[in-house]
Backbone as JSON, one array per atom type, in Angstrom:
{
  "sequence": "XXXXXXXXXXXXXXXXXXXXXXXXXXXXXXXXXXXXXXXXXXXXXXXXXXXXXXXXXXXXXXXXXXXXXXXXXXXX",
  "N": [[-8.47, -10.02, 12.85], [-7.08, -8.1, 10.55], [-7.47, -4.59, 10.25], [-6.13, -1.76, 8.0], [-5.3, 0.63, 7.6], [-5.87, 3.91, 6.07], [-3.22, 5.79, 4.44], [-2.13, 9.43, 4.78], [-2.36, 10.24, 2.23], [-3.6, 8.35, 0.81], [-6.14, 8.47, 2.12], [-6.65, 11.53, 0.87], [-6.72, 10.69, -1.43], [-8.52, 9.25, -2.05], [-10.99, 11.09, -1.14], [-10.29, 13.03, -2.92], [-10.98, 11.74, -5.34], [-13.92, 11.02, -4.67], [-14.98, 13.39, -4.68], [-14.93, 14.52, -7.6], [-16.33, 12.57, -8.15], [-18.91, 13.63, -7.74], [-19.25, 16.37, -8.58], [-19.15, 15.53, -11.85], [-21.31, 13.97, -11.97], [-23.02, 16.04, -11.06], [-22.35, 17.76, -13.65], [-23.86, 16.08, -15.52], [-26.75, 16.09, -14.69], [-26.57, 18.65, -15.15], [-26.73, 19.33, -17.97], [-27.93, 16.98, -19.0], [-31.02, 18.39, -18.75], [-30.46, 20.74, -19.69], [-30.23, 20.57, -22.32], [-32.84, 18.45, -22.34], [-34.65, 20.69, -22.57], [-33.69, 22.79, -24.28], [-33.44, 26.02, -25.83], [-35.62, 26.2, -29.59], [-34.67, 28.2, -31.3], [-31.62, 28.18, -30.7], [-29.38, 27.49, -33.18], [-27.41, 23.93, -33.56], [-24.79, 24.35, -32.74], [-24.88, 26.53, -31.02], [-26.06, 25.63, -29.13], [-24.58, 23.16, -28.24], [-22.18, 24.78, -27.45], [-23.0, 26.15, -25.02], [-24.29, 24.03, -23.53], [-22.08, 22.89, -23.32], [-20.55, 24.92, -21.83], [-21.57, 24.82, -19.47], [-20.02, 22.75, -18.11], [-18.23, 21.66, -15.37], [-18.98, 24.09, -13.49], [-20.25, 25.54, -10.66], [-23.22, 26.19, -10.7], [-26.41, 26.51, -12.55], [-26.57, 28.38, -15.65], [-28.84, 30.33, -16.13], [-28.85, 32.34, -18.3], [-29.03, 31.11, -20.53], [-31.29, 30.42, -21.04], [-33.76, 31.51, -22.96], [-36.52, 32.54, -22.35], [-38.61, 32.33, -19.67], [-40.35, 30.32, -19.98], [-38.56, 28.81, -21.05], [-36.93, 27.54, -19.03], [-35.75, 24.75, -17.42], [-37.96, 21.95, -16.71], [-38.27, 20.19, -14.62], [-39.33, 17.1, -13.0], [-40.09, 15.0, -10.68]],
  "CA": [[-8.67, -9.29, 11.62], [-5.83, -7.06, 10.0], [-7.99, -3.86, 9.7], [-5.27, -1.35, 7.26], [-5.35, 2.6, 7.75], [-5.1, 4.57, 4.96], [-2.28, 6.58, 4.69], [-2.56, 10.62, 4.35], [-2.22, 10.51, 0.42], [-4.31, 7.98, 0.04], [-7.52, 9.2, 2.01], [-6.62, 12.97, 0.33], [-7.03, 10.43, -2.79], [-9.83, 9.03, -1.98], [-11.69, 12.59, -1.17], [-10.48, 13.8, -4.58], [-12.2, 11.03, -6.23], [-15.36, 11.27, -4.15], [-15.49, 15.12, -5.4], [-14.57, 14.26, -9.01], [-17.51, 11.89, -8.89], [-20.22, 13.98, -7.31], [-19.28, 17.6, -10.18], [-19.35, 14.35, -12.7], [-22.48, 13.77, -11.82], [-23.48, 17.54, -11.27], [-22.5, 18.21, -14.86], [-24.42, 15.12, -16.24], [-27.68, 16.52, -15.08], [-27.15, 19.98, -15.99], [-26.04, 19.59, -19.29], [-29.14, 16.52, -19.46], [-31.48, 19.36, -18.59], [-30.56, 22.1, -20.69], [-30.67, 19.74, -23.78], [-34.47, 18.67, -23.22], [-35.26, 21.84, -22.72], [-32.64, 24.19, -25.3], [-34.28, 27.23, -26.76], [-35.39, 25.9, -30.61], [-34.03, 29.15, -31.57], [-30.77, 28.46, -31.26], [-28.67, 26.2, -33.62], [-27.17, 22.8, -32.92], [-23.77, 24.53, -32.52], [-24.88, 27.3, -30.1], [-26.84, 24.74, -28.05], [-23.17, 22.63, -27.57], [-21.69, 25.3, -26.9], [-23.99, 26.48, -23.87], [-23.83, 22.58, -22.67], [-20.04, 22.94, -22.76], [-20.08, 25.99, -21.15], [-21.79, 24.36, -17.99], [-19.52, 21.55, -17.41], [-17.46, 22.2, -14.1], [-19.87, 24.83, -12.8], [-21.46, 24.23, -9.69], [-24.71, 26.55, -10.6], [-26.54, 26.51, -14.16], [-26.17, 29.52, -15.99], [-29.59, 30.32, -16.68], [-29.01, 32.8, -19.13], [-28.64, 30.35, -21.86], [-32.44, 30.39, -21.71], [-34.36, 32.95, -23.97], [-37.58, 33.23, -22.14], [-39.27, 31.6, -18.39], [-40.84, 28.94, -20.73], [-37.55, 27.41, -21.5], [-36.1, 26.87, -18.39], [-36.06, 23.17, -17.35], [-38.72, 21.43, -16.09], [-37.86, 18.8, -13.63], [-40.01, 16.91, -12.08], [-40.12, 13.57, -10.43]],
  "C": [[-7.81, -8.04, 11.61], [-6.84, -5.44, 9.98], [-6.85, -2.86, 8.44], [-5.99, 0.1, 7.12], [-5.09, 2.99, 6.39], [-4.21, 5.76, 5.25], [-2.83, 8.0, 4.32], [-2.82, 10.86, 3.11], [-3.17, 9.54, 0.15], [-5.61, 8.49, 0.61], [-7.27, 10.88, 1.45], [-7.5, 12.18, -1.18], [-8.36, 10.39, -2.94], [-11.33, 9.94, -1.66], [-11.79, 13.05, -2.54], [-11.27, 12.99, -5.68], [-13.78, 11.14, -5.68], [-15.84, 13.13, -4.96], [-15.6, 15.24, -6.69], [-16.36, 13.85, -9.46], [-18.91, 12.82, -8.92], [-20.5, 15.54, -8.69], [-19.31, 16.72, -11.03], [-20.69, 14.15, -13.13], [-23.74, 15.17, -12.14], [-24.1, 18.01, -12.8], [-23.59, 17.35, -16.17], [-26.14, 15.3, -16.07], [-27.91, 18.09, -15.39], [-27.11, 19.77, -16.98], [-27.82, 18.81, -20.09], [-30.36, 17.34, -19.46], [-31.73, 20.11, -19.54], [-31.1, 21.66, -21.96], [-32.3, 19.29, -23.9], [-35.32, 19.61, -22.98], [-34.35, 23.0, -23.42], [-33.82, 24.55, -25.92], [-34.33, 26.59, -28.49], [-34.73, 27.14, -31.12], [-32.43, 29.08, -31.9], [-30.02, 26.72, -32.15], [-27.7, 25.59, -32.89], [-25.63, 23.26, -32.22], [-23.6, 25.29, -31.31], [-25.28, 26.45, -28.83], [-25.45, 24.07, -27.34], [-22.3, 23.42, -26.8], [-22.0, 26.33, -25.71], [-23.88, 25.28, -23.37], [-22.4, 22.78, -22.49], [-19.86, 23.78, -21.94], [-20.34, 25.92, -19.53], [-21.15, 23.48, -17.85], [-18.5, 22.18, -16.58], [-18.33, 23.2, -13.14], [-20.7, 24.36, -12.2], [-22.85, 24.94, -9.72], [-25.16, 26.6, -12.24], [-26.6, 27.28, -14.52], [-27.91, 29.48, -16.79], [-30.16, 31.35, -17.5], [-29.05, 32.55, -20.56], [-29.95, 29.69, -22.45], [-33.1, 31.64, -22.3], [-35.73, 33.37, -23.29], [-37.99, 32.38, -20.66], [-39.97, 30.24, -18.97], [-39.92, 28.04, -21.04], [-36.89, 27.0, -20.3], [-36.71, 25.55, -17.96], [-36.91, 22.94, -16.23], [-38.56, 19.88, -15.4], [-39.08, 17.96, -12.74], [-39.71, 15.25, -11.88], [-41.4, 12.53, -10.33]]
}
């Protein structure tokens, strides 16, 4: 059996996709988060643009809640 090394460029590749996927992921439950719990207060536009504003960030910005009652409730 042939096993086949990866070359330097391709495991660098294969790292950068593993990292891609995992902030991918990151941003897919902050963003799911914020949304079923956004302040009714603000409109549909402010709300997007508070989800947009967390994508790439690796902590949630939890000033984009208005009071201890809105931040998200997670549970499993």
């Amino acid at each position: 059996m042939n096993k086949r090394l990866n070359t330097p460029t391709e495991e660098r590749q294969m790292q950068e996709n593993e990292t891609n996927e995992m902030l991918l992921a990151e941003d897919a439950v902050q963003t799911t988060a914020y949304l079923a719990n956004a302040p009714d207060c603000c409109s549909g536009a402010e709300q997007l643009d508070n989800m947009l504003g967390m994508l790439g960030a690796d902590v949630m910005d939890e000033d984009v809640y208005h009071s201890e009652d809105e931040h998200p409730k997670l549970s499993m």
